[in-house]
C-alpha positions as CSV (number, residue, x, y, z in Angstrom):
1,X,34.2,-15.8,33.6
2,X,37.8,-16.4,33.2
3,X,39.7,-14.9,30.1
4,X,40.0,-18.4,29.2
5,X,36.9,-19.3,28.8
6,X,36.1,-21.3,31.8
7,X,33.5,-19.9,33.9
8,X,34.3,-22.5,37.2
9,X,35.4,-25.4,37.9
10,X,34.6,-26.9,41.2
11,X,35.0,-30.1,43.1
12,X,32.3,-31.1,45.0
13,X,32.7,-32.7,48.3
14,X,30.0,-35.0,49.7
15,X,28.9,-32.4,52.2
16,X,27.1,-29.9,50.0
17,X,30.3,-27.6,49.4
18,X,32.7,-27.1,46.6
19,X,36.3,-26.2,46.2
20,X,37.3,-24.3,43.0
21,X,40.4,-24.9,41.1
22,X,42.2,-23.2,37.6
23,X,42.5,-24.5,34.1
24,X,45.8,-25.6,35.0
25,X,44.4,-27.9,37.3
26,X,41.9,-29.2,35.5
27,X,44.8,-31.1,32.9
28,X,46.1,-33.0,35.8
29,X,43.2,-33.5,37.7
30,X,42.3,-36.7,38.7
31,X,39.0,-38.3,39.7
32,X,39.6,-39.6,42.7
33,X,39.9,-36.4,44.4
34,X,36.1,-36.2,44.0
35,X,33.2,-34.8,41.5
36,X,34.5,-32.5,39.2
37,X,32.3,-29.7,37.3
38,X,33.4,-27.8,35.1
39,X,31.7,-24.7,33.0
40,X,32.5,-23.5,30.1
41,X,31.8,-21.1,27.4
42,X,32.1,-23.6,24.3
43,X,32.9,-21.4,22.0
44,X,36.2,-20.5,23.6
45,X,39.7,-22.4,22.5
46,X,40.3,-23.5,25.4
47,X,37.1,-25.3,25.8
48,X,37.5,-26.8,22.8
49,X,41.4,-27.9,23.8
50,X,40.4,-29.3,27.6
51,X,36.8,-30.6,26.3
52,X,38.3,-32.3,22.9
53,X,42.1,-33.6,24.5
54,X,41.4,-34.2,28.7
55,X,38.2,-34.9,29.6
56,X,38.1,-37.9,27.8
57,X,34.4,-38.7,27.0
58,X,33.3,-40.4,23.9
59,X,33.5,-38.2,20.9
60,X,29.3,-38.2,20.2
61,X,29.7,-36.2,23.7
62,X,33.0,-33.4,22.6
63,X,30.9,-32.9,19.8
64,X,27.3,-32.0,21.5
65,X,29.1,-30.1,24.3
66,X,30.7,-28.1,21.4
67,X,28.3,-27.4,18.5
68,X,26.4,-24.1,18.4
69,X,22.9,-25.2,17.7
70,X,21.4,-28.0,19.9
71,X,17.5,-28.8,21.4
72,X,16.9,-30.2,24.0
73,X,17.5,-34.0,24.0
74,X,19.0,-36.6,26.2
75,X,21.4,-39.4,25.0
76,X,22.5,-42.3,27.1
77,X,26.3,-43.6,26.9
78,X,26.8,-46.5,28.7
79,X,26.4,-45.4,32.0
80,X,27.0,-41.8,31.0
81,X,24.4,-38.8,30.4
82,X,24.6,-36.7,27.6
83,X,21.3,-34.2,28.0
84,X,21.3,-30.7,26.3
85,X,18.0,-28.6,28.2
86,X,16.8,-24.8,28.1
87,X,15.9,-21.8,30.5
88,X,13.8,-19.0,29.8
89,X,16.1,-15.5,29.3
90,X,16.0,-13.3,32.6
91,X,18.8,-11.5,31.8
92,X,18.0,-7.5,32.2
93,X,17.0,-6.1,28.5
94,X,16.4,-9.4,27.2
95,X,13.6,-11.3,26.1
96,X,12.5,-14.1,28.0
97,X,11.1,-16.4,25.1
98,X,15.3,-16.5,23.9
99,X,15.7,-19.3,25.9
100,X,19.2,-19.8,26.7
101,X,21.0,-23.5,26.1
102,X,22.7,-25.3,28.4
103,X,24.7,-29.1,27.4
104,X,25.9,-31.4,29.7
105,X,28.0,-34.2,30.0
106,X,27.2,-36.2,33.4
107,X,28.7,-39.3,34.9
108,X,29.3,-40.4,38.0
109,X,33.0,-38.7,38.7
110,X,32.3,-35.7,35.7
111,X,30.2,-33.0,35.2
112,X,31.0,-31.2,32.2
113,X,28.8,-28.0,31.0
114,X,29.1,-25.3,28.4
115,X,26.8,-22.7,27.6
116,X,26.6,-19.4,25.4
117,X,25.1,-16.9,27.8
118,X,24.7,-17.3,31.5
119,X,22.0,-19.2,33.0
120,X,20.7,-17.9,36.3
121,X,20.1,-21.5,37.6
122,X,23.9,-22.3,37.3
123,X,24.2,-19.4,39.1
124,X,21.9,-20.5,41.9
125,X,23.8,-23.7,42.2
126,X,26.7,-22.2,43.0
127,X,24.9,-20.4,45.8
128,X,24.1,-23.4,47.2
129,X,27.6,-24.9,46.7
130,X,28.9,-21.8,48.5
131,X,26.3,-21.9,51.4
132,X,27.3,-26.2,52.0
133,X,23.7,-26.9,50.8
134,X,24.7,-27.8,47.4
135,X,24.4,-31.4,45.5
136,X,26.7,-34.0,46.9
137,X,26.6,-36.3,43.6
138,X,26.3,-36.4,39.8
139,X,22.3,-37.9,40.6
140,X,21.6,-34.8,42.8
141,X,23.6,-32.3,40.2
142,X,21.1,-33.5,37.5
143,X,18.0,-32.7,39.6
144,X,19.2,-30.1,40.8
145,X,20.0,-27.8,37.8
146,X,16.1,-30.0,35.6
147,X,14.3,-28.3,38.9
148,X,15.9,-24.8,38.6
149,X,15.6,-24.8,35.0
150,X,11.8,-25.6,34.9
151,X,10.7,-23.4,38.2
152,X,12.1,-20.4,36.3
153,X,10.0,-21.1,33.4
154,X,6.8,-20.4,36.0
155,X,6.9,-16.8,36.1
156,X,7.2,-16.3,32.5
157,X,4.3,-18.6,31.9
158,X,1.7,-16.8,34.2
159,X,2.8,-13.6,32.7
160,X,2.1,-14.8,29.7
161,X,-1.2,-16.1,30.8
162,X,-2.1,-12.7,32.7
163,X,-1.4,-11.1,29.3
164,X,-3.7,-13.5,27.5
165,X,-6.2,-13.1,29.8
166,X,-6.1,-8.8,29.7
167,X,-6.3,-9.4,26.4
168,X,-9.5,-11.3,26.6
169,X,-11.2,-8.6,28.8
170,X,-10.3,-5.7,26.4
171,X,-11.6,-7.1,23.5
172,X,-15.1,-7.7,25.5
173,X,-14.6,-3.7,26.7
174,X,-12.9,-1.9,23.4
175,X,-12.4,-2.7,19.8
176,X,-9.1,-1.0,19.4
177,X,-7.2,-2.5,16.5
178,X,-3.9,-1.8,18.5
179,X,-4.6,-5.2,20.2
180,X,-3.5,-7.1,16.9
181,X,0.5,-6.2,18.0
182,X,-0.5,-7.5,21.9
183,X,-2.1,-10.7,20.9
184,X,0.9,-11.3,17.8
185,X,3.2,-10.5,20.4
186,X,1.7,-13.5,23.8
187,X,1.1,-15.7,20.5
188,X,5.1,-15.5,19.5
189,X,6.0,-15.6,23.1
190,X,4.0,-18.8,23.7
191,X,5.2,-20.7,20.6
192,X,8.6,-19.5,20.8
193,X,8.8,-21.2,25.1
194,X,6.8,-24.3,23.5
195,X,9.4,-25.2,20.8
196,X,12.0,-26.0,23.7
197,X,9.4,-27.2,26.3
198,X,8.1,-30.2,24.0
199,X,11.4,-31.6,23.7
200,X,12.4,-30.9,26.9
201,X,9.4,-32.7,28.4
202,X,10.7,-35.6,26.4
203,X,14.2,-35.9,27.4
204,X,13.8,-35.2,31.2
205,X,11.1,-38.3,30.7
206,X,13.9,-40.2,28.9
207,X,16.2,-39.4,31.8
208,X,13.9,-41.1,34.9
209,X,13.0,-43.8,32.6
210,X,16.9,-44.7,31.8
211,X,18.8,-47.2,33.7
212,X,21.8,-45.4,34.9
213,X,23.6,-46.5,37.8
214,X,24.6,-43.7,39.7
215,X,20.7,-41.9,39.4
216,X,19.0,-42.9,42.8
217,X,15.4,-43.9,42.8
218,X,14.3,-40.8,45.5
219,X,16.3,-38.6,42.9
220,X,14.0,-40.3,39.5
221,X,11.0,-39.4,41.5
222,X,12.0,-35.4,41.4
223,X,12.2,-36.2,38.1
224,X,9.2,-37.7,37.0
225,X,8.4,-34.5,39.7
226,X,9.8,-32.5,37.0
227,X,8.7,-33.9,34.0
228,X,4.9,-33.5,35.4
229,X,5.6,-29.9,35.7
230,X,6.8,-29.3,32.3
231,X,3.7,-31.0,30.7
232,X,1.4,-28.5,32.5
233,X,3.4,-26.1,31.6
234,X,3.4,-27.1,27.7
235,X,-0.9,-27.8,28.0
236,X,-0.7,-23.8,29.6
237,X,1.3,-22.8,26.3
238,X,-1.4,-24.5,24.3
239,X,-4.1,-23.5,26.3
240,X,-2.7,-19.4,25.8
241,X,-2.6,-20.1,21.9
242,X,-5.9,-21.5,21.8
243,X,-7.8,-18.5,24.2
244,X,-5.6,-15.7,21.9
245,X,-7.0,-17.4,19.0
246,X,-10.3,-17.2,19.9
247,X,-9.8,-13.9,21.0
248,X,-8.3,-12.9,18.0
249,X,-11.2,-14.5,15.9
250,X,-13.3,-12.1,17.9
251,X,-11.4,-9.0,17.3
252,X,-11.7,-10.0,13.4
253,X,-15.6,-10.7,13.9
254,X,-15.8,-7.0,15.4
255,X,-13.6,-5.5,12.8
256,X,-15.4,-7.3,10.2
257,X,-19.0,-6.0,11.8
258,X,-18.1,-2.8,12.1
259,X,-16.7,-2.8,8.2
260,X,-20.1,-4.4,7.5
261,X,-22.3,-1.4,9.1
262,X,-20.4,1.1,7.6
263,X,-20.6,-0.4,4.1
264,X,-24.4,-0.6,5.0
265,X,-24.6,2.7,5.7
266,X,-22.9,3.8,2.8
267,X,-25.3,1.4,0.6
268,X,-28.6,2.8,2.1
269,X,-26.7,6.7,1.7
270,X,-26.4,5.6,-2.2
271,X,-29.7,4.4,-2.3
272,X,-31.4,7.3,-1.4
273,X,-29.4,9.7,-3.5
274,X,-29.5,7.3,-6.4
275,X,-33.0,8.6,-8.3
276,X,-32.4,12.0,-6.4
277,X,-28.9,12.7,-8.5
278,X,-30.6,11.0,-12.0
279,X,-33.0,13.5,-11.5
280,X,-30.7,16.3,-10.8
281,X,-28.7,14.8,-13.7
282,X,-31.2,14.7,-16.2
283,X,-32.3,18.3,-15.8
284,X,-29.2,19.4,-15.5
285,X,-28.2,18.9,-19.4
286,X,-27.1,21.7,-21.1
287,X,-29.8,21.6,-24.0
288,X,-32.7,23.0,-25.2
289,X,-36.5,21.3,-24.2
290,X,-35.3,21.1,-20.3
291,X,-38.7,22.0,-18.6
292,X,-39.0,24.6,-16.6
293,X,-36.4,26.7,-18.1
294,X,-38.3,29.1,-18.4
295,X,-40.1,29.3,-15.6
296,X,-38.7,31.4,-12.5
297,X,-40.5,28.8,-9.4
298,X,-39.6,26.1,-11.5
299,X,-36.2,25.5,-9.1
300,X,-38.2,26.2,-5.9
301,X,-40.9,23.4,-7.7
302,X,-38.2,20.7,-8.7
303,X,-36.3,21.2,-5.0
304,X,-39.6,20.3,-3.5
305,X,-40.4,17.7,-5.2
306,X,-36.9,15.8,-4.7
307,X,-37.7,16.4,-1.2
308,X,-40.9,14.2,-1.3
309,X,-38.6,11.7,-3.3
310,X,-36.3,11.6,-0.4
311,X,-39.1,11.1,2.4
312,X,-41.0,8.3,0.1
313,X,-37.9,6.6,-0.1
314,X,-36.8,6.9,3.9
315,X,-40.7,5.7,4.1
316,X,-40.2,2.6,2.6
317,X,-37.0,1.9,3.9
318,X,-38.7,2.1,7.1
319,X,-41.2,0.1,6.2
320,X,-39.1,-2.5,4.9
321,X,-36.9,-2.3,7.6
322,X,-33.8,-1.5,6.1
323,X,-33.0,0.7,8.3
C-alpha cells in the first residue's frame, strides 16, 4: 500500500488484464477510458478526500465506504451496488473468526473498495488481473471477489468441524476437565463466523434477486451458486454448536456423576463411622463411672467389639445394597 492510502487502482480492460495508475490520476480520470477500481484503506485522508470530493457517488455510499463499523448488507442505488461483505482472517498470527470487512461501491464504469486490513481474496484478484484471467466487468468483479470470499470460509469451517468432532471422541475416551477451554473455544469460533455469515447469506441473496442492469443472468446464477454455499455453511455453524452442546452436556453429566460417587462414598464412609465415633466419644469423657476404667482388657474388649459394629454395619449395607 501506498503512503497515501491507496492500495491500487487499476483499469480493467475487457480482456482479463489491468493497467494501474497513481492518485494523481485518479482526480482526472475519466470513465470512458474503461472500469476503474480503486482500493483503499478508508481510514486514510486521502481516501476520505478522493472518496468524499471525485468519485462522485451518492452520499448514502461516501458514507458506508467510510465508517469504521459495518455488517454485511447490500443496498441498491438506482442502478448502483452498494454491498459491504466479510472474509475469514488468514493473516499469519491472527485469528480466523476476526473476520475482516470489505465495502464496496459497484456500478457499471466504478468499482470503489476500502478495507481495514488486507483481504487475501483482493489479493487473488489481482493475480488474476496480472495473469489476463481477471474479470472483464463490474457483473464479473462482483462474483468474482462473493466466490473468493465465501470459498475461503471452507477451510476454517471443516477445521472447526474436525475440532468439534475430536472433541466428541475424547469425551467418549477421557473425562479430562481441560476439554471445557477446547469446547468454549469451537463454540466462540463458530458463533463469532455465524454473526457475519447470516447477514451475508442475506445480502448476496438480495444481490441475485435485484434488478440491476449491468449484472448478467449467467453471472446471478454464480450467485444464487454462492448464496447456496453460504447457507450450508451457516446450517454447518449451527450444526457445530448444537454437537458441542451436547457434548458439553455430557462432560457436565460425567463431572456431575463422578461428584455424585464420591459424595456417595463419602456418605457410606460417615455412615459406618457414625455409631463407631459416638461410641468412642461417649467413653472417651473425662469423668468418673466410665466402665471399664478400671479394668486392664477393657480396651482390648471395647476395640473388639467396635470391630463387630463395623462388620454388622458393612453386613447390612451389603444386604441392602448400598454398596
Amino acid at each position: 500500500m501506498s503512503q497515501n492510502g491507496l492500495s491500487h487502482a487499476l483499469v480493467l480492460d475487457k480482456n482479463g488484464s489491468a493497467k494501474e495508475i497513481s492518485y494523481e490520476q485518479l482526480k482526472s480520470y475519466d470513465n470512458k477510458d474503461g472500469l476503474l477500481w480503486v482500493h483503499f484503506d478508508y481510514s486514510s485522508s486521502e481516501a476520505i478526500e478522493w472518496i468524499g470530493e471525485y468519485s462522485g457517488i451518492d452520499p448514502i455510499a461516501v458514507e458506508a465506504l467510510l465508517t469504521d463499523e459495518t455488517r454485511p448488507r447490500t443496498t441498491i442505488l438506482d442502478d448502483n451496488i452498494l454491498i459491504a461483505l466479510r472474509g475469514v482472517n488468514l493473516n499469519p498470527n491472527s485469528d480466523p473468526e476476526d473476520m475482516i470487512s470489505i465495502r464496496l461501491f459497484i456500478s457499471e464504469n466504478v468499482i470503489i473498495s476500502t478495507k481495514k486490513r488486507d483481504l487475501l481474496s483482493v489479493k487473488d484478484i489481482i493475480t488474476s488481473l496480472n495473469h489476463n484471467k481477471g474479470p472483464i466487468n463490474s457483473s464479473e468483479f462482483l462474483v468474482a471477489i462473493a466466490d473468493r470470499l465465501t470459498c475461503r470460509m471452507e477451510g476454517t469451517i471443516d477445521n472447526i468441524q474436525d475440532s468439534a468432532s475430536e472433541i466428541e471422541e475424547l469425551v467418549i475416551e477421557s473425562n479430562s476437565l481441560e476439554l471445557r477451554t477446547k469446547i468454549s473455544t469451537i463454540r466462540r469460533e463458530a458463533i463469532a463466523l455465524r454473526r457475519y455469515l447470516s447477514p451475508q447469506r442475506e445480502a448476496i441473496y438480495t444481490l441475485y434477486h435485484s434488478k440491476i442492469s449491468w449484472i448478467s443472468d449467467y453471472d446471478k446464477i454464480q450467485l444464487r451458486e454462492i448464496n447456496d454455499q453460504l447457507i450450508r455453511y451457516v446450517e454447518e455453524l449451527d450444526s457445530i454448536n448444537d454437537k458441542v452442546a451436547l457434548v458439553q452436556d455430557e462432560l457436565t453429566n460425567k463431572v456431575t456423576e463422578q461428584m455424585n460417587q464420591r459424595m456417595y462414598l463419602l456418605s457410606i464412609l460417615s455412615a459406618i463411622f457414625l455409631p463407631l465415633g459416638f461410641l468412642t466419644g461417649l467413653l472417651g469423657i473425662n469423668v468418673g463411672g466410665v466402665p471399664g476404667a478400671e479394668n486392664k482388657d477393657s480396651f482390648m474388649i471395647f476395640t473388639l467389639f467396635l470391630l463387630v459394629i463395623g462388620i454388622v454395619q458393612y453386613y447390612l449395607l451389603k444386604k441392602f445394597k448400598w454398596i
